[in-house]
DRENPALUM-64269 format. One line per field, with one value per atom (N, C-alpha, C, CB): x, y, z; chain; residue in one letter. Coordinates in nm, 3 decimals. Glycine has a CB too. Example, Ala and Ser with C-alpha at 12.3 -4.5 7.8 and 13.67 -1.06 7.14 Angstrom:
// residues 2
px = 1.319 / 1.230 / 1.320 / 1.131 / 1.285 / 1.367 / 1.290 / 1.408
py = -0.569 / -0.450 / -0.330 / -0.447 / -0.225 / -0.106 / 0.003 / -0.060
pz = 0.780 / 0.780 / 0.780 / 0.905 / 0.708 / 0.714 / 0.787 / 0.572
unit = A / A / A / A / A / A / A / A
code = A / A / A / A / S / S / S / S
This chain:
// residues 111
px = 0.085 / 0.000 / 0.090 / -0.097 / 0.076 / 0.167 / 0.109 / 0.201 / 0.232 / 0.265 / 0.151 / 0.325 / 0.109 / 0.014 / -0.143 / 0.029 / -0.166 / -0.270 / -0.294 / -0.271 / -0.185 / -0.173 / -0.221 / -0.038 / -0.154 / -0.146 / -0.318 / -0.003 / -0.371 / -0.472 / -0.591 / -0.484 / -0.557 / -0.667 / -0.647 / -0.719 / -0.503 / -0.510 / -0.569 / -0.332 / -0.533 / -0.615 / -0.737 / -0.577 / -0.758 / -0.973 / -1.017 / -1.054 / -0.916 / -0.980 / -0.943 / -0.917 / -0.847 / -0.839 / -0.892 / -0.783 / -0.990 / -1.105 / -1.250 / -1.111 / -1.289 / -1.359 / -1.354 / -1.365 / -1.257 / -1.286 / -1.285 / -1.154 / -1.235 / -1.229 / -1.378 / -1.110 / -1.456 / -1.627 / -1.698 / -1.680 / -1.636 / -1.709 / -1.745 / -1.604 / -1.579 / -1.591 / -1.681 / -1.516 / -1.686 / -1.770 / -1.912 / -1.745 / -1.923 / -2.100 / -2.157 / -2.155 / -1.994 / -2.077 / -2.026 / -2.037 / -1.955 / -2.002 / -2.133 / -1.899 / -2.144 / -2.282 / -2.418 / -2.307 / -2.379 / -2.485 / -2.503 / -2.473 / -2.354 / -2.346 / -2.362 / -2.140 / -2.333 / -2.340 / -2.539 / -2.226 / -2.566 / -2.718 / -2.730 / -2.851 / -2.628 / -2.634 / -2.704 / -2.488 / -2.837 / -2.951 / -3.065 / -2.917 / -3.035 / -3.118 / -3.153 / -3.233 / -3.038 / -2.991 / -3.054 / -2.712 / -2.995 / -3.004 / -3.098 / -2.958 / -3.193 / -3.353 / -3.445 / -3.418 / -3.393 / -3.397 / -3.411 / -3.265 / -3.293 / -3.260 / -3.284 / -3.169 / -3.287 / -3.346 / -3.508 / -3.344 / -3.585 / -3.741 / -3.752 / -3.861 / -3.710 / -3.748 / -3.716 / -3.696 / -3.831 / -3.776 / -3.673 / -3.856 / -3.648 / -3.530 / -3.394 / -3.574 / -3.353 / -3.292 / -3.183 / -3.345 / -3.120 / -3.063 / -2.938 / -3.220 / -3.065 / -3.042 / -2.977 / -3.162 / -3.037 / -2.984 / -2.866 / -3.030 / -2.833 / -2.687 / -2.587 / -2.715 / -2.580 / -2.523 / -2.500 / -2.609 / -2.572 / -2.649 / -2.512 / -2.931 / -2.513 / -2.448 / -2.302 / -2.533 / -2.272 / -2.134 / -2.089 / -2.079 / -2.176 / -2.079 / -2.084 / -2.072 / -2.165 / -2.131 / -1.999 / -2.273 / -2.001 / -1.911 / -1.756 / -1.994 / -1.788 / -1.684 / -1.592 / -1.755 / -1.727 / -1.681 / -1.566 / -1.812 / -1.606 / -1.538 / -1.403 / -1.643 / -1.400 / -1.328 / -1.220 / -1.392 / -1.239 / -1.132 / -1.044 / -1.214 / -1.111 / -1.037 / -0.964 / -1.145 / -0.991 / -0.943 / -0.795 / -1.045 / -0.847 / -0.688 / -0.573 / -0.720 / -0.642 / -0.593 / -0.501 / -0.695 / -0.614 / -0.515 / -0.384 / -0.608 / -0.444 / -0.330 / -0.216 / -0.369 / -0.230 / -0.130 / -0.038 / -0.231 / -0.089 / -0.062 / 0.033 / -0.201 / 0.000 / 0.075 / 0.176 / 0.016 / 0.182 / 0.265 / 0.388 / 0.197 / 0.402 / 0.482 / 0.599 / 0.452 / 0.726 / 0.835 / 0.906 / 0.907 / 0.972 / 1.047 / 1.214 / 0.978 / 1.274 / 1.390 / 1.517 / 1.458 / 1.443 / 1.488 / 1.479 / 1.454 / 1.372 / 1.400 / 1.424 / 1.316 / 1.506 / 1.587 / 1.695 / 1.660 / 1.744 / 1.831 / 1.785 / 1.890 / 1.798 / 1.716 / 1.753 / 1.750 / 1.679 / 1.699 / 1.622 / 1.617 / 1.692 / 1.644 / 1.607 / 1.734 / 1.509 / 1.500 / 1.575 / 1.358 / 1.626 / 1.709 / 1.612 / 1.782 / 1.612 / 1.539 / 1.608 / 1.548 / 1.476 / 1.523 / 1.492 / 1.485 / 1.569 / 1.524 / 1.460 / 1.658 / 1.386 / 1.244 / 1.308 / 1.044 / 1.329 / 1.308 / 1.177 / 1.303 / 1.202 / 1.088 / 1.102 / 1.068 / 0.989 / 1.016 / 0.906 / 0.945 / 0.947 / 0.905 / 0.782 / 1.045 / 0.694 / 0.531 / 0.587 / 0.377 / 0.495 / 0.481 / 0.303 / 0.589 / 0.263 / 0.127 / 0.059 / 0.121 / -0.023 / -0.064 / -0.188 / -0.004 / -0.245 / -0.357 / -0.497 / -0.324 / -0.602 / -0.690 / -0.832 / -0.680 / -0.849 / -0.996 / -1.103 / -1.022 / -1.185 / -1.291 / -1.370 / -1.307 / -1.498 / -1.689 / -1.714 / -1.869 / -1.696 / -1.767 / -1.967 / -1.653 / -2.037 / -2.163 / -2.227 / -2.191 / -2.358 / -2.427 / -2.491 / -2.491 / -2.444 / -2.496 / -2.623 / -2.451 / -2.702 / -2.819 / -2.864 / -2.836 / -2.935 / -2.979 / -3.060 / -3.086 / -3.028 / -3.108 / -3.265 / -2.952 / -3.240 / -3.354 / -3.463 / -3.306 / -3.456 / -3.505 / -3.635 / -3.404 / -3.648 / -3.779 / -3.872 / -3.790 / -3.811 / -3.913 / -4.002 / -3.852
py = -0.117 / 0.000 / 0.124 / 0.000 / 0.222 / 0.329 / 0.418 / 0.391 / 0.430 / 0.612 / 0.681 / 0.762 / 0.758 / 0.862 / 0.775 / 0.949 / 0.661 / 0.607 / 0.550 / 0.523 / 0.485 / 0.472 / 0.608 / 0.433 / 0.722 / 0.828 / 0.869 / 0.960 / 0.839 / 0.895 / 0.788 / 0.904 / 0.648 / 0.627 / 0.637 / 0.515 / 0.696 / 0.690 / 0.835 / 0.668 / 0.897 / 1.074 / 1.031 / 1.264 / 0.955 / 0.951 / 0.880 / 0.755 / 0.825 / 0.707 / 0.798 / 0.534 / 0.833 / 0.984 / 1.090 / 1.040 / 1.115 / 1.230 / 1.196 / 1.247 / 1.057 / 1.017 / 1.007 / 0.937 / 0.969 / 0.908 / 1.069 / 0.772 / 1.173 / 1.292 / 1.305 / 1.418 / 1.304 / 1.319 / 1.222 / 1.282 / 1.137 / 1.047 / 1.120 / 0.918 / 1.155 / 1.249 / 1.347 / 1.302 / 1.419 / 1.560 / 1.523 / 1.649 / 1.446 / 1.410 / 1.330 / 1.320 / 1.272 / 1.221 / 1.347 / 1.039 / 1.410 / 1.523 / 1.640 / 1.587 / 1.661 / 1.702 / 1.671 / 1.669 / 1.545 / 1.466 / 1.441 / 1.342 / 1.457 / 1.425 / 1.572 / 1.349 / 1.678 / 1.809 / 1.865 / 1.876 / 1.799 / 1.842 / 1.952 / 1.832 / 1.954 / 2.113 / 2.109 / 2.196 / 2.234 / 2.242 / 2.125 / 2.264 / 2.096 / 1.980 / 1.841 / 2.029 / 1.844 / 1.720 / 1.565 / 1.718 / 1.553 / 1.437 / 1.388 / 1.445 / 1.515 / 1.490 / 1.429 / 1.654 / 1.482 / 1.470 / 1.323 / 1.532 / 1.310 / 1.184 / 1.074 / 1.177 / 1.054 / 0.972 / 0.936 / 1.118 / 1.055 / 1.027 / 0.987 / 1.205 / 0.996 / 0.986 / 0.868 / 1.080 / 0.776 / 0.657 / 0.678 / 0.582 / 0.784 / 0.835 / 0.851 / 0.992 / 0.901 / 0.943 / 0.837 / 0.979 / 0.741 / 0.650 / 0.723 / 0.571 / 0.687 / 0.753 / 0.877 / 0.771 / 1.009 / 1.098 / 1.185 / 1.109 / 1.055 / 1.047 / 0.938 / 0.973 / 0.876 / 0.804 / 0.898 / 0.707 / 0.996 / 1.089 / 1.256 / 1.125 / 1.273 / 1.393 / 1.324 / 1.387 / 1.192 / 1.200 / 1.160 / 1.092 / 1.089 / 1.113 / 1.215 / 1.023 / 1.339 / 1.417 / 1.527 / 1.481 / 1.532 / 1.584 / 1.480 / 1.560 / 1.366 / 1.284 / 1.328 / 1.108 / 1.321 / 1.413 / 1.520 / 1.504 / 1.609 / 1.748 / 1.728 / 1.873 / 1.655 / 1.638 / 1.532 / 1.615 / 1.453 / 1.389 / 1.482 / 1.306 / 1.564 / 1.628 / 1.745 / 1.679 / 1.800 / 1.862 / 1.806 / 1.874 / 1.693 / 1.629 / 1.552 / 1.513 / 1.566 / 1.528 / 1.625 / 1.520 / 1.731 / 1.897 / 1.914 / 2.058 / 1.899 / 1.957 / 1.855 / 1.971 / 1.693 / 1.600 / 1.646 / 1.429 / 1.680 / 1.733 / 1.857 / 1.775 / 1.968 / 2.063 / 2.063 / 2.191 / 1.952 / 1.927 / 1.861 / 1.843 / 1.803 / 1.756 / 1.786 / 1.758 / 1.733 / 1.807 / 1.760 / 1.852 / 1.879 / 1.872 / 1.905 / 1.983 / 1.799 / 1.859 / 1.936 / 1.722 / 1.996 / 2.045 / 2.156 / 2.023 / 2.234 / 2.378 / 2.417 / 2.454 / 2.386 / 2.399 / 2.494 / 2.248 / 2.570 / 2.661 / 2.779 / 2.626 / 2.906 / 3.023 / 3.063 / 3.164 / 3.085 / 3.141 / 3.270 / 3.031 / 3.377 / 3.496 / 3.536 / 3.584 / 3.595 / 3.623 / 3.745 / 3.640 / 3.753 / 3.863 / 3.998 / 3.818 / 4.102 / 4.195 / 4.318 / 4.248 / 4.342 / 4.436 / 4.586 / 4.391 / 4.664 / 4.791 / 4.833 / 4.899 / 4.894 / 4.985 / 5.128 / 5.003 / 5.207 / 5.367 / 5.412 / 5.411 / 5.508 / 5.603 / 5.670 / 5.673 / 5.749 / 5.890 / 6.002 / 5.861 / 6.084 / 6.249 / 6.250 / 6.420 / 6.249 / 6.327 / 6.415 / 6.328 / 6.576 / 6.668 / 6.723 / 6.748 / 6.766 / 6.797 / 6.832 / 6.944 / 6.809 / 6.917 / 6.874 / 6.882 / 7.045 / 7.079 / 7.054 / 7.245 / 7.048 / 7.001 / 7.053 / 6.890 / 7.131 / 7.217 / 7.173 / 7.323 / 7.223 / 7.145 / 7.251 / 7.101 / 7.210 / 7.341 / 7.326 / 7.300 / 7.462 / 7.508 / 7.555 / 7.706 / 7.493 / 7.494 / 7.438 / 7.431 / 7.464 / 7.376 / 7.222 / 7.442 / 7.124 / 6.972 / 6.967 / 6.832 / 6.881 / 6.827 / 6.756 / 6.777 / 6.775 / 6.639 / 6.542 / 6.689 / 6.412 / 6.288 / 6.220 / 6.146 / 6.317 / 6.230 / 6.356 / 6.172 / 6.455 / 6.580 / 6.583 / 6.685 / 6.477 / 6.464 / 6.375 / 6.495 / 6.309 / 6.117 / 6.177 / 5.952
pz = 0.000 / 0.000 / 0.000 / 0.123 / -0.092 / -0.084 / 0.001 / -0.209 / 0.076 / 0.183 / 0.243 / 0.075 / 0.077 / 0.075 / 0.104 / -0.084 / 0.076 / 0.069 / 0.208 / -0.037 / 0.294 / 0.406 / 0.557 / 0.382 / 0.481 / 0.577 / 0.539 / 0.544 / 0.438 / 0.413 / 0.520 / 0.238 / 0.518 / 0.571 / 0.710 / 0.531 / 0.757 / 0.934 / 0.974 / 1.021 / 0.885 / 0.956 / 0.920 / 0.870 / 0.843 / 0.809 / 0.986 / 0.606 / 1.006 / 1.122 / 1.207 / 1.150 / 1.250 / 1.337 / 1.371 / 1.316 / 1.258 / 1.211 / 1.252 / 1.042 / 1.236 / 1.237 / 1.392 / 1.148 / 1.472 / 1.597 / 1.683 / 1.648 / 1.630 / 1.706 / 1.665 / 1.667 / 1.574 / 1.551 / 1.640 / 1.387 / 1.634 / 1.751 / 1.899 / 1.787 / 1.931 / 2.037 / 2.085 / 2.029 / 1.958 / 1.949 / 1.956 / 1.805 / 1.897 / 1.915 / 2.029 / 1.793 / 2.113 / 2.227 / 2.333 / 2.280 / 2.323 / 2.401 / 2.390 / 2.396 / 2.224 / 2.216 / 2.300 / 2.108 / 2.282 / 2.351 / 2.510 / 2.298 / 2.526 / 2.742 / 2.782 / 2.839 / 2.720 / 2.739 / 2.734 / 2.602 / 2.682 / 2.587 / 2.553 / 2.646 / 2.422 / 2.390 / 2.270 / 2.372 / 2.287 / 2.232 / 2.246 / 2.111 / 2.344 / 2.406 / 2.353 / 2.426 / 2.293 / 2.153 / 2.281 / 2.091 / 2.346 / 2.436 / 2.473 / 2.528 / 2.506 / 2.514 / 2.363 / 2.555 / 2.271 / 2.118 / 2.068 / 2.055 / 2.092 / 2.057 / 2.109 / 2.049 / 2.219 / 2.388 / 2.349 / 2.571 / 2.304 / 2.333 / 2.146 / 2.416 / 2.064 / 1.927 / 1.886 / 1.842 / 1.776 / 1.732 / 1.660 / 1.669 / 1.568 / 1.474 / 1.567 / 1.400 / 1.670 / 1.726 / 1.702 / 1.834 / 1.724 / 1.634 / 1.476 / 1.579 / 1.404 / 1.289 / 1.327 / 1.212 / 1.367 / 1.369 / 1.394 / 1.390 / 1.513 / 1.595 / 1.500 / 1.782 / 1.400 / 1.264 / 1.193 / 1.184 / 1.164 / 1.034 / 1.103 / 1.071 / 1.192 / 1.319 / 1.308 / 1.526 / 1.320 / 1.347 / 1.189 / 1.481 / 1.081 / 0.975 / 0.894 / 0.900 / 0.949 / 0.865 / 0.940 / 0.815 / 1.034 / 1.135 / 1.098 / 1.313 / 1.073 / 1.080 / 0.911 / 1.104 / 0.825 / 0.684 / 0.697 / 0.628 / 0.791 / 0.791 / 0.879 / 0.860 / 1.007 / 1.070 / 0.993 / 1.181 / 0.970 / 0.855 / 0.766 / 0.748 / 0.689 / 0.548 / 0.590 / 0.421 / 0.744 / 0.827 / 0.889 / 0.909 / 0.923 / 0.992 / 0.913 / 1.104 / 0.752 / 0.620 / 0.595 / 0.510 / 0.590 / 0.549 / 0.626 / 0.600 / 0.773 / 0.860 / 0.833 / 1.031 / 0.861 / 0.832 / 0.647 / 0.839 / 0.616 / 0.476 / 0.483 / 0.403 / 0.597 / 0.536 / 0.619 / 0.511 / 0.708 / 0.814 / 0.756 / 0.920 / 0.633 / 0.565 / 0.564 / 0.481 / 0.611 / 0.550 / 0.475 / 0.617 / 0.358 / 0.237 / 0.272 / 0.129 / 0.278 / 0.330 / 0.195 / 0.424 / 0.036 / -0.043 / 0.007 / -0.146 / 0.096 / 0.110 / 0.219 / 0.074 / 0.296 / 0.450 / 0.428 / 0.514 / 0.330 / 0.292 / 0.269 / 0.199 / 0.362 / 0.299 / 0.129 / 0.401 / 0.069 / -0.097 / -0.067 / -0.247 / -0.166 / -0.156 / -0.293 / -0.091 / -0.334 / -0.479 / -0.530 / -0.516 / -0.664 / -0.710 / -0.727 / -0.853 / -0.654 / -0.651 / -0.808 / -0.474 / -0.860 / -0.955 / -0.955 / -1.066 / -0.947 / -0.897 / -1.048 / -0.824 / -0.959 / -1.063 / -1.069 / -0.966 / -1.133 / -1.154 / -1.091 / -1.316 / -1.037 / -1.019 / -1.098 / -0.914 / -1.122 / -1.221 / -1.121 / -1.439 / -1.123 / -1.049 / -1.150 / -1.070 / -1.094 / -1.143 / -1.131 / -1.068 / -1.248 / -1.195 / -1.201 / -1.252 / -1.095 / -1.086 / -1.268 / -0.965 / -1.307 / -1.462 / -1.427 / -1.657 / -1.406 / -1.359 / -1.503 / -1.300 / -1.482 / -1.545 / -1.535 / -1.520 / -1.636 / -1.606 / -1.623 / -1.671 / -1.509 / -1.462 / -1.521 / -1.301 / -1.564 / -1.555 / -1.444 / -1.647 / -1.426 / -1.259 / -1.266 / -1.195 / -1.407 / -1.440 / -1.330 / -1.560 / -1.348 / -1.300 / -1.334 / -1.283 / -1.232 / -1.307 / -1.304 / -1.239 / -1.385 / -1.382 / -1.295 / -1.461 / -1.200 / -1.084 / -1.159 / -0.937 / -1.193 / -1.245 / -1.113 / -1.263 / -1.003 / -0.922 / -0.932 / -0.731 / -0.966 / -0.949 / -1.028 / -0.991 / -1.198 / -1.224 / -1.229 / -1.298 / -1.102 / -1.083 / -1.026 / -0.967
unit = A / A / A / A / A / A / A / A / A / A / A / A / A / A / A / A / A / A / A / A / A / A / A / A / A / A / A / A / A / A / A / A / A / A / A / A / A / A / A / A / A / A / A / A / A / A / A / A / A / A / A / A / A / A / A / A / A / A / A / A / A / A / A / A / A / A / A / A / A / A / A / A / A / A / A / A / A / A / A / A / A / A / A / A / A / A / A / A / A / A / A / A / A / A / A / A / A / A / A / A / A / A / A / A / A / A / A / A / A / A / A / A / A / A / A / A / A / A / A / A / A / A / A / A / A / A / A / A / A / A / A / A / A / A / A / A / A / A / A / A / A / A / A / A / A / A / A / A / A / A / A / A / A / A / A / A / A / A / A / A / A / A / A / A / A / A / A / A / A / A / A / A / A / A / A / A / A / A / A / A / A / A / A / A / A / A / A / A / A / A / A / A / A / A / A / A / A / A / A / A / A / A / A / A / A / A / A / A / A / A / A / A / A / A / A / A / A / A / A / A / A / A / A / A / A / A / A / A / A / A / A / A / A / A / A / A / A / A / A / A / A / A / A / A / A / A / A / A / A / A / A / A / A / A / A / A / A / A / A / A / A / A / A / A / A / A / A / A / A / A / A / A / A / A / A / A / A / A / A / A / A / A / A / A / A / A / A / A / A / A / A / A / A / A / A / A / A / A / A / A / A / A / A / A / A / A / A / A / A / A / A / A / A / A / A / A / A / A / A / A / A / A / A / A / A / A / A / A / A / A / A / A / A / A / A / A / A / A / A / A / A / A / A / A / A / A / A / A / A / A / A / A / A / A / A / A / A / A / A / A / A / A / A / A / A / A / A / A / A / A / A / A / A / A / A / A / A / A / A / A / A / A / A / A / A / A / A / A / A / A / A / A / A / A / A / A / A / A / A / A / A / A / A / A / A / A / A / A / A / A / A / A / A / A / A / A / A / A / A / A / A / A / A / A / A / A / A / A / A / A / A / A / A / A / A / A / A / A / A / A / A / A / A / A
code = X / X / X / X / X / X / X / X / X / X / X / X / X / X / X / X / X / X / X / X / X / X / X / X / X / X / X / X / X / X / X / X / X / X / X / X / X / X / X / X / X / X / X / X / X / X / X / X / X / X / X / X / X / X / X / X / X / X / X / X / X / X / X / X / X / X / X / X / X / X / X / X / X / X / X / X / X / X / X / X / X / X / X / X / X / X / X / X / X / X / X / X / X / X / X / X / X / X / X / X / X / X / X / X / X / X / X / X / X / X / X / X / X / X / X / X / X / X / X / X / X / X / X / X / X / X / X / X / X / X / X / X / X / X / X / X / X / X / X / X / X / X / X / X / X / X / X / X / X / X / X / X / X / X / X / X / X / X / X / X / X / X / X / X / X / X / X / X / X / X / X / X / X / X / X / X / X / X / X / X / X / X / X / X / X / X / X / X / X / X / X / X / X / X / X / X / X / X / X / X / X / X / X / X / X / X / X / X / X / X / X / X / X / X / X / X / X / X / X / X / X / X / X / X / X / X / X / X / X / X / X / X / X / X / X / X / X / X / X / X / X / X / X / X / X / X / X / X / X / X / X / X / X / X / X / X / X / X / X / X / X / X / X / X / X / X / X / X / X / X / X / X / X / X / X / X / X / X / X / X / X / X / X / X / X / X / X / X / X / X / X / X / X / X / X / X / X / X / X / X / X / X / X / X / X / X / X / X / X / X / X / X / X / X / X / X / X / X / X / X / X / X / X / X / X / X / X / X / X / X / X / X / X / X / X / X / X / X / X / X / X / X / X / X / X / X / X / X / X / X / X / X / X / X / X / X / X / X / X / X / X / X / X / X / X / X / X / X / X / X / X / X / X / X / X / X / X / X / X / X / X / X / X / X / X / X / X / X / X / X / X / X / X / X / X / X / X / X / X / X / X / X / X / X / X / X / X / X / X / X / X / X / X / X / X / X / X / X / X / X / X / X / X / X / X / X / X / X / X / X / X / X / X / X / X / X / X / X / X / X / X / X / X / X
């Protein structure tokens, strides 16, 4: 089994079991009165299946990402600096621009 395919299914099971977590604290906590919810309903079952894999969804691709960017490349352990190229400035000088000091038309003035 290669590497990447390996690391992939241990953060899914990692992700998944931190959702586990979360939904049984949801539930020992009764936050939004989930516990009562679920306890008195024939669905309630379902709903707590339905709560942790979708939580388990997010929490996976989450601990995917992070295992991912956690990666290290040991090609760029050497600071590199990029070759900076100097730009010219050039001096504006103000050149003034005449305006009509008329009067504008108001567009709301004949609704």
């Amino acid at each position: 089994m290669p590497k990447l395919v390996r690391l992939y299914i241990t953060q899914v099971a990692i992700g998944f079991g931190i959702a586990g977590a979360f939904v049984a604290m949801l539930l020992w906590f009764n936050v939004a009165n989930l516990w009562h919810l679920v306890s008195h309903s024939d669905k309630g079952l379902l709903a707590v299946v339905i709560l942790w894999l979708a939580n388990g969804i997010v929490f996976a691709g989450v601990q995917f990402g992070i295992a991912v960017m956690r990666m290290k490349d040991d090609d760029d352990d050497e600071p590199r600096g990029g070759h900076r190229q100097r730009i010219m400035q050039q001096e504006y000088s103000v050149i003034p621009i005449p305006v009509d000091q008329g009067q504008r038309p108001n567009p709301w003035r004949n609704r």
